[in-house]
N, C-alpha and C positions, 0 to 999 in steps of 0.2 A: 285663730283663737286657740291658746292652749286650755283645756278642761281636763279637768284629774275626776275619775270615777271611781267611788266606794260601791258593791256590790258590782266589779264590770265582768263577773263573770256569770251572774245569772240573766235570765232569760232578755230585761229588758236594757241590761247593761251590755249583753253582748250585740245586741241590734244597736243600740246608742252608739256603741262605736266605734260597729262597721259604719252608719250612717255617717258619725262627722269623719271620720277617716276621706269616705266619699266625699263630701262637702269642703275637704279641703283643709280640716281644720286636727291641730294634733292632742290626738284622746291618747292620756295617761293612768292605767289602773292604777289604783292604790288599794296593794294586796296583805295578806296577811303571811304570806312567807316572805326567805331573802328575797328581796327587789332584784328584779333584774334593770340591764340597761331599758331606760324610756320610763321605769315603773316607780313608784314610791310603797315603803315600804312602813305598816302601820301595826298596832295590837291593840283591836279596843279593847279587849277581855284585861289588861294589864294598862291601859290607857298611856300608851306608846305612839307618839306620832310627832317629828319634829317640825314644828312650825318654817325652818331653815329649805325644810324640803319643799314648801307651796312657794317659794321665790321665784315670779317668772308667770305662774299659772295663775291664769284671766278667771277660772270659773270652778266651781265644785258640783256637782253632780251627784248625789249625797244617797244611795239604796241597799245601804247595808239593812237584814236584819234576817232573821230566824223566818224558816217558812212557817205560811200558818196554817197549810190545809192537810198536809203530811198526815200528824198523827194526832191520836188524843189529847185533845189540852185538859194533863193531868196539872196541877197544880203548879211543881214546879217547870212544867213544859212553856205553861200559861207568863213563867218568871221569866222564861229563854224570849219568850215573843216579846214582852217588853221590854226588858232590859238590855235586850241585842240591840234595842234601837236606841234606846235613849239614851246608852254609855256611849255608842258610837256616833251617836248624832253632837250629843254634848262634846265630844272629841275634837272633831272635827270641826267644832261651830267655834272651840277657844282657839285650833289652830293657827285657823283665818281670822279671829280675832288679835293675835301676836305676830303673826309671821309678818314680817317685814318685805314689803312689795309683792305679797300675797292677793290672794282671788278678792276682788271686790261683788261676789257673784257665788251665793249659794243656791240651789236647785236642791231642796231637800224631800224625800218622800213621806207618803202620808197615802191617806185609803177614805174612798168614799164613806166606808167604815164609819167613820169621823160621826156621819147624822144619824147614824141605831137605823131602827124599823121605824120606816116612816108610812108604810102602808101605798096607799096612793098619791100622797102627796107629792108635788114637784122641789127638789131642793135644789137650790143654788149655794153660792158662797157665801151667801149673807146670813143664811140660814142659822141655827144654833146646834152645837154638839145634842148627839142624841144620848142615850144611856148604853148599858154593855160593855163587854169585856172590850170589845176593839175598838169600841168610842170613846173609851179610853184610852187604849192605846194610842190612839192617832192623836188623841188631844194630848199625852206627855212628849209624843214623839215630836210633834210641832213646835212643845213650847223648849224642847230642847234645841233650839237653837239660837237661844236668846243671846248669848255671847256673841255671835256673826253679827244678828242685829245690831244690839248695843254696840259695838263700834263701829257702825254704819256701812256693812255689806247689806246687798240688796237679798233679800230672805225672801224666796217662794217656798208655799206648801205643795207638791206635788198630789192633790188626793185621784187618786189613778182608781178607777174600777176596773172590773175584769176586761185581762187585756187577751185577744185572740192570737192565738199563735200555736202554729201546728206544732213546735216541737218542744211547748213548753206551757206549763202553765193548765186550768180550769180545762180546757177543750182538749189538750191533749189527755188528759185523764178522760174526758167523754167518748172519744172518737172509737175505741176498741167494742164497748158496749153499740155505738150509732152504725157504727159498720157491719154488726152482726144483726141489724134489725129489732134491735132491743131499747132503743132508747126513745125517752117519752118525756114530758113533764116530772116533774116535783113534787109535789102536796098537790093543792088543788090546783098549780100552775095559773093561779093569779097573782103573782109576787113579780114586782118590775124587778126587772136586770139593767144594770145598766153595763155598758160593754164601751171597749174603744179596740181597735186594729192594734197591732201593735207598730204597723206603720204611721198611725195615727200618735200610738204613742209617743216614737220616738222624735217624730216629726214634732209633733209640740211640742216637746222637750226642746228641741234644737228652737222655734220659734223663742220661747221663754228667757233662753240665753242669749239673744237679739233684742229683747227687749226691754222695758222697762220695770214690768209688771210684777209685782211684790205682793205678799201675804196670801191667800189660797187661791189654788186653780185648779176646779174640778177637769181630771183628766176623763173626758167620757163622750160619748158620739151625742149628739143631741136628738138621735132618736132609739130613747130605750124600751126594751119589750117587752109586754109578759113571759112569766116563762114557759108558760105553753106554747106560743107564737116562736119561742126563741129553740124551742124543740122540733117544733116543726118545720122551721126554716132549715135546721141544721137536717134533717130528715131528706126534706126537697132536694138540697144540697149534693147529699150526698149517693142521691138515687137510691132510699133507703125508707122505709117506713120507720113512723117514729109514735105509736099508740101505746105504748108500754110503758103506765107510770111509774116510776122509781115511787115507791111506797119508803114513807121517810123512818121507817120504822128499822127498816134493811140497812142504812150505813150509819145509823144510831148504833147498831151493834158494836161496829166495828171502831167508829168514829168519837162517839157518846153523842150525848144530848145535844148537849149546848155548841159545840163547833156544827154539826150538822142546822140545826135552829136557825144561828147565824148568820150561816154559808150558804145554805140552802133554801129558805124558807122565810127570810126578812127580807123584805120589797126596801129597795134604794133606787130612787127612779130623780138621778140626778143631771141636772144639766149646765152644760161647760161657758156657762156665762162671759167669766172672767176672757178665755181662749177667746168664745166670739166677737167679742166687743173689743178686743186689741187685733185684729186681724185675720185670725187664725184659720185657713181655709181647709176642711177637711175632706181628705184622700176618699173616706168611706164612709158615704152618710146613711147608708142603710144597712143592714146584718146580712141579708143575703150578698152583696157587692162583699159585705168584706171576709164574709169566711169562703168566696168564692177566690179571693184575693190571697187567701192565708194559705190555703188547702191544694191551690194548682202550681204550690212552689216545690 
C-alpha cells in the first residue's frame, strides 16, 4: 500500500512510518519544502498541493496542525490552532477529491477534544461534541474534510487522546519533573485521562487503513485513569515517588488559564468503541505495561 503522510515529521508521523516502512508497505511524506525523491511537495498556508501528485497513492494519513500545548493560546495563537488544520485538512480533502487515480482512503486527525469536560462520564463515538475552544476545534477540523467525502473516499476521524512516548509529546514534558521526585497529581487528581501507547497509536492507524471503518474512532486504551492513579503509576514506574501536587495555579502563570483548564483539569474518560468492535487488538491494555513499554526504549 502506498500512504502519503501530512505532519510525517512530528511525533506520531514519525512512528507511522517507521511502522508501515516495517510492515512492508511505502510511506510517502508530504512536506512543506522542495520535495525530494519519494516525497510530495504541498503549502497549506498558500493552499498549494497538486492533485497530479496523489496518482498511484492508495491512502492519506492526514496530521498536519499547529501544536497546542507549547505556549499560550493568545488569540491569535488560538487562530494558528485552528486554521493550521482546517486549511490543511480542506486542502488535502479537494486534492483526493480531483486527483485522478488518487487515494480512495482518508485517515484524518481529530482529538478526544472533540467531547469538552465530560466529568465522569463514559464517551464513545456516538457521543455529542462537547463545548470549548478544542471541541471546536475538532468539530471544524472533522467537517473539513467534506470534499474527500462527497466524492466517495472513505473518511475516518482519527480522535487520538494523549499519546505516550518518551521522546515526544505530554510525558516527555512530565518525565524531568517525575525523575527528580517531584511529580504528583493535578488539581484534585480526580479528572480521567484517557491515554493510548504510541504503539498502540500507530498500530490502529495501520488497522484503519485495512479496513473499512468510516466517520469517528476514538484512538484511546480502554482502560483510562484518574489522574492521580496516572501519577502514581508513572512514579511506581520510574522508581520515584510521586506526592507532589502540581498546584494548577503554577503553569497558569506561565501557560494562562484556559489552555492549563483544558489540558489539565477537564476529565475525558473515553473509550475506543469503534477500534474494538472492528477487531482491533491492543498492544497495551494497562498504563503501567505501556509506559513500561515507552520508557525501556
Amino acid at each position: 500500500m502506498r500512504v502519503a503522510i501530512t505532519g510525517s515529521s512530528g511525533l506520531i508521523g514519525s512512528a507511522l512510518r517507521a511502522r508501515l516502512a516495517r510492515q512492508g508497505h511505502d510511506a510517502v511524506p508530504i512536506v512543506r519544502r522542495d520535495a525530494a525523491r519519494g516525497e510530495i511537495a504541498w503549502d497549506p498556508d498558500h493552499g498549494t498541493l497538486d492533485p497530479a501528485d496523489l496518482a498511484g497513492v492508495d491512502a492519506v494519513v492526514n496530521l498536519a496542525g499547529a501544536g497546542i500545548a507549547g505556549r499560550r493560546w493568545t488569540d491569535s495563537y488560538k487562530h494558528q490552532i485552528l486554521d493550521s488544520r482546517t486549511r490543511a485538512t480542506s486542502l488535502i480533502s479537494r486534492a483526493i477529491a480531483t486527483a485522478e487515480n488518487g487515494p480512495r482512503v482518508l485517515l484524518s486527525g481529530s482529538g478526544i477534544d472533540y467531547y469538552g469536560d465530560q466529568g465522569d462520564s463514559i464517551v464513545d463515538e456516538s457521543s455529542a461534541a462537547g463545548t470549548g475552544f478544542l471541541a471546536e476545534v475538532c468539530s471544524a477540523w472533522e467537517a473539513a474534510t467534506a470534499a474527500a467525502a462527497a466524492a466517495g473516499a472513505r473518511v475516518a476521524h482519527l480522535r487520538t487522546s494523549m499519546v505516550l512516548a518518551a521522546q515526544g509529546g505530554a510525558l516527555r514534558k512530565m518525565l524531568p519533573l517525575y525523575k527528580l521526585g517531584l511529580g504528583g497529581r493535578t488539581g484534585n487528581g480526580k479528572q480521567w485521562v484517557s491515554w493510548i501507547s504510541i504503539d498502540d497509536e500507530v498500530g490502529a492507524i495501520e488497522h484503519l487503513l485495512n479496513s473499512d471503518v468510516s466517520g469517528p474512532v476514538n484512538l484511546a486504551s480502554p482502560n483510562p485513569v484518574k489522574n492521580a492513579e496516572f501519577a502514581r503509576t508513572l512514579g511506581r514506574v520510574l522508581k520515584r515517588p510521586a506526592i507532589v501536587p502540581l498546584p494548577p495555579f503554577a503553569p497558569k502563570l506561565v501557560l494562562g488559564r484556559e489552555l492549563v483548564d483544558t489540558l489539565l483539569l477537564e476529565g475525558k474518560r473515553a473509550m475506543p468503541g469503534v477500534l474494538e468492535r472492528d477487531g482491533y487488538a491492543f498492544t497495551h491494555l494497562t498504563l503501567e505495561t505501556a509506559l513500561r513499554a515507552v520508557l525501556d526504549r
